[in-house]
N, C-alpha and C positions, 0 to 999 in steps of 0.2 A: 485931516486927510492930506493935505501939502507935505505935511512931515510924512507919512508914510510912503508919501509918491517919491521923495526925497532920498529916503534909506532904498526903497525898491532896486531906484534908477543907481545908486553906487553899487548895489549888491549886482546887479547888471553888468555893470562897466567892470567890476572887479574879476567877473566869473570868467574862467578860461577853458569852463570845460569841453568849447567845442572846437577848439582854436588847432587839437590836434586832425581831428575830421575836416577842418578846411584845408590843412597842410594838404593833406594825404589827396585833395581833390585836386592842390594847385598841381601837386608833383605828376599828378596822374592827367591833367590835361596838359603840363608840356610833353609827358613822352609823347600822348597821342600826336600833337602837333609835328612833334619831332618826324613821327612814325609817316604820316601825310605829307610832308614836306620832302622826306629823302628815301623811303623806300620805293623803289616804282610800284604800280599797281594796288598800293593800299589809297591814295586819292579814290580813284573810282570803284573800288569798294564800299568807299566810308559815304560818297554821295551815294550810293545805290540804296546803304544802308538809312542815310536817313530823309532818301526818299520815301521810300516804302513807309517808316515812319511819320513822315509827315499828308503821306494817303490816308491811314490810318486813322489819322487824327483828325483828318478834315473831314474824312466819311464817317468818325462817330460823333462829330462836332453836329454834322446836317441832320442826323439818323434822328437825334432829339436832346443832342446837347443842354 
């Protein structure tokens, strides 16, 4: 069983297939930052928006989470 945990855990560290999916999430959280940082009026949008989300989630969390 060691040896199979062995080859698993390389075949792991080898694989890159999600490496492009992370890319595409870093590039896509600096524009956002960008977009918060220097557009006026997208700040108080983006907390509006994950207010409302975060109501959402606290009132399905109580409902019977």
């Amino acid at each position: 069983m060691n040896i199979q945990f062995k080859q698993w855990w390389g075949e792991f560290l080898r694989d890159e297939e999600g490496a492009s999916g992370i890319e595409y999430a870093l590039i896509a959280a600096m524009v956002a930052v960008a977009l918060v940082a220097f557009v006026p009026g997208i700040s108080s949008a983006v907390r509006s928006i994950f207010g409302e989300i975060q109501d959402v989630l606290t009132t399905s969390a109580g409902a019977g989470g």
